[in-house]
Backbone as JSON, one array per atom type, in Angstrom:
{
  "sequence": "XXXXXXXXXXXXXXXXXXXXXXXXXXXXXXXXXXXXXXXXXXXXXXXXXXXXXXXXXXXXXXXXXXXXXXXXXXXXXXXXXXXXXXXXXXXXXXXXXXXXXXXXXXXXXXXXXXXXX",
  "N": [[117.21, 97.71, 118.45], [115.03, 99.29, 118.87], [115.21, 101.17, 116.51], [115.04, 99.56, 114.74], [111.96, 98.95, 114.85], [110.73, 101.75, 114.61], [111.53, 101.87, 112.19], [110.19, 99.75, 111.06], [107.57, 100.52, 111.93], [107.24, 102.88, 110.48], [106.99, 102.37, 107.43], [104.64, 100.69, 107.32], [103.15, 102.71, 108.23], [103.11, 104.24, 105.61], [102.48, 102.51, 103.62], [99.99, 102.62, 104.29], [99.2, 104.71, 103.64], [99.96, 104.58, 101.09], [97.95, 103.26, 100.11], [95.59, 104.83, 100.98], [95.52, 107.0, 99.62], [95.52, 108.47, 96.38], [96.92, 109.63, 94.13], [99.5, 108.33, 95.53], [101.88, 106.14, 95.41], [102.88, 102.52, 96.4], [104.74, 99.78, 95.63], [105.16, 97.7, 97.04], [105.8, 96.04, 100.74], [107.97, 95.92, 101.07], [109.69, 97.85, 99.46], [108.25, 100.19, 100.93], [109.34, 100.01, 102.89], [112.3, 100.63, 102.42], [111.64, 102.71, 101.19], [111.2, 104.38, 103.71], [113.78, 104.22, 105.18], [115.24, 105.83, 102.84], [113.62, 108.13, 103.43], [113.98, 108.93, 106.19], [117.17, 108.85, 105.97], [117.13, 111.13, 104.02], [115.6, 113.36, 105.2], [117.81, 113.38, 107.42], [120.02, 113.99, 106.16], [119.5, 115.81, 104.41], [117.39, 118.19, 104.39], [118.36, 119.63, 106.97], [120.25, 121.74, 105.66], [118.18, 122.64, 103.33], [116.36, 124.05, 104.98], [118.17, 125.94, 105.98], [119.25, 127.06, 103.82], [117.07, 128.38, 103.14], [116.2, 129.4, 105.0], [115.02, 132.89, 105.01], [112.55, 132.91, 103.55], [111.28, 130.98, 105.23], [111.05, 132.17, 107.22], [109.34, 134.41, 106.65], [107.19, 133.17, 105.98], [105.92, 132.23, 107.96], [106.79, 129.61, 108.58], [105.3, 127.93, 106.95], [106.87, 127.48, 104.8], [108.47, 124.82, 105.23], [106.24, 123.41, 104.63], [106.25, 122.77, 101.85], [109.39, 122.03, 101.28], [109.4, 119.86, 102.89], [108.03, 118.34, 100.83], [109.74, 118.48, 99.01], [111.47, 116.76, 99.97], [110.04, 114.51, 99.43], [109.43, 114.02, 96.68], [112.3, 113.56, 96.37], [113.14, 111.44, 97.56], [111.02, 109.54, 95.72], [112.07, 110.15, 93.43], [114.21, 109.03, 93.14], [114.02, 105.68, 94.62], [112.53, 103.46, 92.44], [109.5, 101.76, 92.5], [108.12, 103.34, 93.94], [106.06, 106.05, 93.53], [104.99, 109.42, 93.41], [102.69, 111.42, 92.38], [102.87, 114.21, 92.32], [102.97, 117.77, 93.03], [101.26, 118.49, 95.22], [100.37, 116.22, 95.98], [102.6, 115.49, 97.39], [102.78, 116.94, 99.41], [100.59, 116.59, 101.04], [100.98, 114.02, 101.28], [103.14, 114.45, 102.95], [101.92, 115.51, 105.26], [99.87, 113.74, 106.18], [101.82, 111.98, 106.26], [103.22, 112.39, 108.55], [101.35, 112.61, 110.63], [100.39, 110.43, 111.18], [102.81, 108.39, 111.68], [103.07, 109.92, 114.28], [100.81, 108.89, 115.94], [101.47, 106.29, 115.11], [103.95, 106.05, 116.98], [103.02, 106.8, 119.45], [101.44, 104.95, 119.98], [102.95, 102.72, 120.32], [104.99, 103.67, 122.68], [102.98, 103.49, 124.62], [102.41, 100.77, 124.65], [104.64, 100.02, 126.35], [104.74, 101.28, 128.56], [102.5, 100.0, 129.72], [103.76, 97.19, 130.33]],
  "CA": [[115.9, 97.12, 118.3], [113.74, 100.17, 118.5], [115.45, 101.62, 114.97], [114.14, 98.36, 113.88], [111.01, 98.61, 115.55], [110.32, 102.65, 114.35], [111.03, 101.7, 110.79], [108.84, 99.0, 110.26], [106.28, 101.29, 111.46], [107.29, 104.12, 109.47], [107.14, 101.41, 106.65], [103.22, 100.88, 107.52], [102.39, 104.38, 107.88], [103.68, 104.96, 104.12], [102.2, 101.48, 102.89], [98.57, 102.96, 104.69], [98.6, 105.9, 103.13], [99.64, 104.82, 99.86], [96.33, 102.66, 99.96], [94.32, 105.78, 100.82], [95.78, 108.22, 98.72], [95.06, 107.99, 95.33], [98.05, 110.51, 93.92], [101.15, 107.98, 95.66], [101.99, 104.29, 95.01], [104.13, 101.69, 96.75], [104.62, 98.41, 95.02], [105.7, 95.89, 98.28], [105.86, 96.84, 102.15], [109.81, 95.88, 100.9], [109.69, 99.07, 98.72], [107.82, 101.22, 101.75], [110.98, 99.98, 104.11], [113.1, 101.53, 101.53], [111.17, 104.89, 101.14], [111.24, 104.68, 105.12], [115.17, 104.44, 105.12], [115.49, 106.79, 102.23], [113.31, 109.53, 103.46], [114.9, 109.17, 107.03], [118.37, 109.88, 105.6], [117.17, 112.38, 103.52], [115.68, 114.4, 106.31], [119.06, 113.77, 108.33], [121.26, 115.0, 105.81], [119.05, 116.99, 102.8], [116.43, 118.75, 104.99], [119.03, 120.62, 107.46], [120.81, 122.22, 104.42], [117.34, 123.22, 102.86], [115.94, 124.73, 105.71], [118.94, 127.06, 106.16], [118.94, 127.71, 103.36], [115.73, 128.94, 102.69], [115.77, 130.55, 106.35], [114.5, 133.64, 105.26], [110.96, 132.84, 103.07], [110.25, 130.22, 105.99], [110.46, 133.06, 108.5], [108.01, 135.49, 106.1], [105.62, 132.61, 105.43], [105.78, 131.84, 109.31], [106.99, 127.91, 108.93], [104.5, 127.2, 106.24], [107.61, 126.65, 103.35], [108.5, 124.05, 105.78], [105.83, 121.66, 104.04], [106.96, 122.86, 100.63], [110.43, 121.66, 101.81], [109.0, 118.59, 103.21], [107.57, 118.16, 99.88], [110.59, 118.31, 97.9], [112.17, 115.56, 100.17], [109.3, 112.97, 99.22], [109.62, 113.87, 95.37], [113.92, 113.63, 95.99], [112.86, 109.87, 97.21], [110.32, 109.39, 95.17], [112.95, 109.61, 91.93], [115.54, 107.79, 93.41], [113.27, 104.38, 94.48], [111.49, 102.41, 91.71], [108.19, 101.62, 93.13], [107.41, 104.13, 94.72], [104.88, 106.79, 92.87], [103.93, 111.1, 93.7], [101.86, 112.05, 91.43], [102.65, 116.1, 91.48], [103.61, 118.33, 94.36], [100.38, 118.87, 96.01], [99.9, 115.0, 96.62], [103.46, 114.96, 98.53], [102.42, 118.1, 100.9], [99.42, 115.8, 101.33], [101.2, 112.93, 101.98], [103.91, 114.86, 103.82], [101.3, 116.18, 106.37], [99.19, 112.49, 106.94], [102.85, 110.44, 107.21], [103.72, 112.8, 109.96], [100.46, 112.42, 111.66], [100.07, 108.48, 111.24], [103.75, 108.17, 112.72], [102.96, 110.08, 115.51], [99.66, 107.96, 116.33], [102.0, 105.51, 115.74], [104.79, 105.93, 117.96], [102.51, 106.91, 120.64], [101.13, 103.71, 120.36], [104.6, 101.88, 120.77], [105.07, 104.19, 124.0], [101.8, 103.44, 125.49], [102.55, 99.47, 125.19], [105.69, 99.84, 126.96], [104.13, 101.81, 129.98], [101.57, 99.13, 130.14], [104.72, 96.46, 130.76]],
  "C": [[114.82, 98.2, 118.11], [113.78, 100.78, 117.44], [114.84, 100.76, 114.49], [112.61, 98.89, 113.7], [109.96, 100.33, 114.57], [110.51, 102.72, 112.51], [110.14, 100.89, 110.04], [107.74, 99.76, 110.51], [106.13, 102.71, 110.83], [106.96, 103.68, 108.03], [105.58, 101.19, 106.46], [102.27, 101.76, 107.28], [102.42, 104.57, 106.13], [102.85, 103.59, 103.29], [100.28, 101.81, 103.08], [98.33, 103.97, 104.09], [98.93, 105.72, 101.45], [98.34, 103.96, 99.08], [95.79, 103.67, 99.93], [94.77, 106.66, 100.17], [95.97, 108.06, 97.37], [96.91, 108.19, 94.07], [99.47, 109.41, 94.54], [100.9, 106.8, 96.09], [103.02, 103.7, 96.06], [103.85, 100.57, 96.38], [104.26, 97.22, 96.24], [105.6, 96.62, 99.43], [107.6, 96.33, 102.06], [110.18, 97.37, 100.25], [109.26, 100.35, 99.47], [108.78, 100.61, 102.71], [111.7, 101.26, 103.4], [112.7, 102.94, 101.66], [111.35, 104.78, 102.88], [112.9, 104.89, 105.48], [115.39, 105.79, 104.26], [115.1, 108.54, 103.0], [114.04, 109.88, 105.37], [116.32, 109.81, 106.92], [118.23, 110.79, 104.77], [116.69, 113.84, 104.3], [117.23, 114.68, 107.55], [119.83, 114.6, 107.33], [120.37, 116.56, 104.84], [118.54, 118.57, 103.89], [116.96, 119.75, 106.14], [119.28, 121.76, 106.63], [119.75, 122.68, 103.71], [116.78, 124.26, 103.45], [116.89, 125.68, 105.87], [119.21, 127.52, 105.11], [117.98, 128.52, 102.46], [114.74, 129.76, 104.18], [114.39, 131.5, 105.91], [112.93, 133.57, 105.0], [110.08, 131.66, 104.13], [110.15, 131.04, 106.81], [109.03, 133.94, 108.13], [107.21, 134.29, 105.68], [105.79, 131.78, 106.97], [106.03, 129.84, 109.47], [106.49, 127.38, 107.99], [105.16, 126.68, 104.99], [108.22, 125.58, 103.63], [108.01, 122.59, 105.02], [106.27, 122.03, 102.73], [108.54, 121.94, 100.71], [110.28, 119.96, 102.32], [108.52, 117.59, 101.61], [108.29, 117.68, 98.8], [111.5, 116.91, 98.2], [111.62, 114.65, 99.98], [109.48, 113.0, 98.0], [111.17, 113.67, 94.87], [113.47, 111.92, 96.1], [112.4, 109.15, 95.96], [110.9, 108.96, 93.55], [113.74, 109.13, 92.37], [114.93, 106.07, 93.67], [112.48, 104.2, 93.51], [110.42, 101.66, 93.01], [107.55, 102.35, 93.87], [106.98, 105.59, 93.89], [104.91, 108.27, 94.02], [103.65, 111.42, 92.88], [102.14, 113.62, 90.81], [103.12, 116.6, 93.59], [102.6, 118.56, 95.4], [99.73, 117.57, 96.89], [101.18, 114.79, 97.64], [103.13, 115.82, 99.25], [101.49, 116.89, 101.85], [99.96, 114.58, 102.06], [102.17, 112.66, 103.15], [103.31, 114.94, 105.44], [100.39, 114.79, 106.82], [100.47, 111.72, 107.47], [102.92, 111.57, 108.44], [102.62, 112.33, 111.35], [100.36, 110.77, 112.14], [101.32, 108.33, 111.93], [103.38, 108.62, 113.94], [101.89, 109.21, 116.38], [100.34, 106.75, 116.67], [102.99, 104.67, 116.79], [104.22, 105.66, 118.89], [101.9, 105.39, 120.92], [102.12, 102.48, 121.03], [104.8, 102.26, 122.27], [104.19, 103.73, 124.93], [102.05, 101.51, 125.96], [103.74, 99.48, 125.9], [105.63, 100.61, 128.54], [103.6, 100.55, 130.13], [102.78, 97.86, 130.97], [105.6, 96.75, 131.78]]
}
């Protein structure tokens, strides 16, 4: 239930930001599930395997090829789902660095109602 529960709002986050962001589209909040599945298993499997190997230029740019890397896994989605739109590489950093934040806002929110209970 809470896999459920953390993809529909991963699903939200990505359907909120492709309202405010001009640069990346989603057709349906059926099509931002999808990119929410997709980019989940593409950080489980892709995003290990990138990061090692690209160790060394994330150690000399102190973490920061990280969002480059992050970047490449929204434009790997991005061509694999129909309906879903990045404009160019500087709108997925962009959109890399708000979904992370909007999930976290939104988890925390999930956490906070479940203290309250």
């Amino acid at each position: 239930m809470k896999l459920i529960i953390r993809l529909l709002l991963n699903a939200l986050a990505v359907i909120i930001l492709a309202y405010a962001l001009p640069g990346v589209g989603v057709d349906s909040f059926v099509t931002a599930l999808i990119v929410a599945i997709v980019l989940g298993v593409l950080n489980f499997l892709v995003k290990p395997l990138l990061v090692i190997l690209t160790l060394p230029i994330t150690i000399i740019t102190l973490g920061l090829f990280l969002l480059i890397i992050n970047a490449i896994i929204i434009l790997i989605a991005a061509n694999f789902i129909s309906g879903f739109q990045v404009d160019g590489v500087l709108w997925a950093i962009i959109f890399s660095i708000l979904l992370s934040i909007l999930q976290s806002i939104l988890h925390s929110l999930l956490k906070e109602d479940k203290k309250k209970s």
